[in-house]
C-alpha positions in Angstrom: -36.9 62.6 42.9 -37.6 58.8 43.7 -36.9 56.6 41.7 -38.9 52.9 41.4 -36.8 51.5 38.4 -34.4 51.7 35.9 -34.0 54.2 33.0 -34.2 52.5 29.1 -30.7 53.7 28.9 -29.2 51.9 31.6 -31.7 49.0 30.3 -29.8 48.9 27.1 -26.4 49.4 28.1 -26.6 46.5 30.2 -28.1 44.6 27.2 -25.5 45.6 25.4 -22.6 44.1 27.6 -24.4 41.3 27.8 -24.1 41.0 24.4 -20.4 41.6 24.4 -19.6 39.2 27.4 -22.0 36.5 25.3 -20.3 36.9 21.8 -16.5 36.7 24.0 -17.1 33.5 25.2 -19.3 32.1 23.4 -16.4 30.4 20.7 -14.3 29.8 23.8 -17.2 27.4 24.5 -17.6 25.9 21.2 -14.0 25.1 21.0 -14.1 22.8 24.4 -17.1 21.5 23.6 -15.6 20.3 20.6 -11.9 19.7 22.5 -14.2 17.1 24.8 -15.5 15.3 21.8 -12.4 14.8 20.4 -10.8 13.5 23.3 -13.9 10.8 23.9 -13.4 9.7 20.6 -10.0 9.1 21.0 -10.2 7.6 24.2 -13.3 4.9 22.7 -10.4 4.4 19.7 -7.7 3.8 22.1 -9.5 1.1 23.9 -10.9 -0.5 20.9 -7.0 -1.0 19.7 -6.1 -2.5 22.6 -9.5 -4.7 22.9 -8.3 -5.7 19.7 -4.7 -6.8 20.5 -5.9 -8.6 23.9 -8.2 -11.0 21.8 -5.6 -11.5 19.3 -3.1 -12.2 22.6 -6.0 -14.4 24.2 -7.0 -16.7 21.2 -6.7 -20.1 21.6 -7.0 -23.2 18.9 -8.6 -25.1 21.2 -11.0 -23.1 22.7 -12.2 -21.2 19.2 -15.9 -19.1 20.4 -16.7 -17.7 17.6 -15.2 -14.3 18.6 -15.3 -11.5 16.2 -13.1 -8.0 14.9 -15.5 -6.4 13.8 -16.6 -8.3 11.3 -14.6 -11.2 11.0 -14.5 -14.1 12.9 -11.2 -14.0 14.9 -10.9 -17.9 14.1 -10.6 -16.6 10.5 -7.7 -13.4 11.1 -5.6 -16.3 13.3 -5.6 -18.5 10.3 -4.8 -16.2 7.4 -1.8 -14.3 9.9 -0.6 -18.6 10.4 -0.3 -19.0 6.7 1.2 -15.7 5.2 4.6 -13.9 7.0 3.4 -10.2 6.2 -0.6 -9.7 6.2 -2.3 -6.7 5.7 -6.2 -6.7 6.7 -8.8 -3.4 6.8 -11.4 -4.0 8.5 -14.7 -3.8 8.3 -14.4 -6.0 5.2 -18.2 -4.7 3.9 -18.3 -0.9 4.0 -22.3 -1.4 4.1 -22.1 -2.1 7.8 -22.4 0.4 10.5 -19.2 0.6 12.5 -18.0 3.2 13.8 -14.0 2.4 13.9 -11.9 1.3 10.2 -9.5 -1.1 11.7 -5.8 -1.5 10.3 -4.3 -5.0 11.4 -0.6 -5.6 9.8 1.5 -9.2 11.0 5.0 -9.3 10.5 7.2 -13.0 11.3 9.7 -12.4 13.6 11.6 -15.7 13.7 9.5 -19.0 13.5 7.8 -17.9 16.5 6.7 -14.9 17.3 4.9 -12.3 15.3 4.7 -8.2 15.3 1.5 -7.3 15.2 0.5 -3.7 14.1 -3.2 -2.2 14.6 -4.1 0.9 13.8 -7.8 2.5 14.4 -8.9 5.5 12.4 -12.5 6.9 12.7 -14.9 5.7 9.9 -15.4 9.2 8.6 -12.9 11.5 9.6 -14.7 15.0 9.5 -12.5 16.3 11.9 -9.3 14.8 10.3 -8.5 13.2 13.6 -5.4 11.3 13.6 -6.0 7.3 14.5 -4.6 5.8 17.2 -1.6 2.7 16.9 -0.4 -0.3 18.8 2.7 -2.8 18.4 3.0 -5.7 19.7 5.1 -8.8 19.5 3.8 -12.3 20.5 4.2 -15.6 20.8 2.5 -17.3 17.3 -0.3 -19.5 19.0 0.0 -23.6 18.3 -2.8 -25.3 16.5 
């Protein structure tokens, strides 16, 4: 007999472990997919702490530019840490805004001088109850 094709049976049956392999994997997929998300979002979070800590590092008195966290002015954050020893601020300060990061920014006095800074960033909604990201830091209070 010669044969030119394939029988329906042997059509189906490899439809069939098609549809096995597909419906194996397929969450494997899913959940990297979703793995890679997470792991951008932490990374973006990671480096907005630490963009936050370098222009808290960098400000100067002198050379004030109008800089902003979010949404304050960074002239404004230097001012209330110099007048209060422990300061708690949660930013954004207007929820109506469209950020994507809720910023945590604690000062502690450590001696005249210095001060421990804390920042934590947490996503603005947390579908995924992702776990923010933290920083410590201790430096030297800058001189009007």
């Amino acid at each position: 007999m010669n044969r030119k094709g394939f029988l329906l049976i042997e059509v189906l049956i490899g439809i069939f472990l098609l549809g096995l392999i597909t419906t194996t994997f397929f969450p494997i997929f899913t959940l990297m997919n979703n793995q890679f998300k997470n792991v951008e979002i932490k990374n973006d979070m990671k480096y907005y702490g630490e963009t936050v800590i370098e222009k808290i590092k960098a400000f100067d008195f002198n050379k004030s530019s109008g800089e902003c966290i979010i949404d304050m002015e960074l002239e404004k954050l230097i001012n209330i840490f110099c007048e209060n020893d422990e300061v708690e601020v949660d930013l954004p300060l207007s929820s109506d805004e469209d950020f994507r990061y809720r910023v945590n920014i604690c000062k502690n006095n450590k001696g005249n001088n210095l001060w421990k800074i804390y920042v934590k960033v947490l996503p603005k909604n947390n579908k995924e109850n992702m776990e923010g990201v933290s920083f410590e830091t201790i430096l030297q209070k800058p001189e009007k």
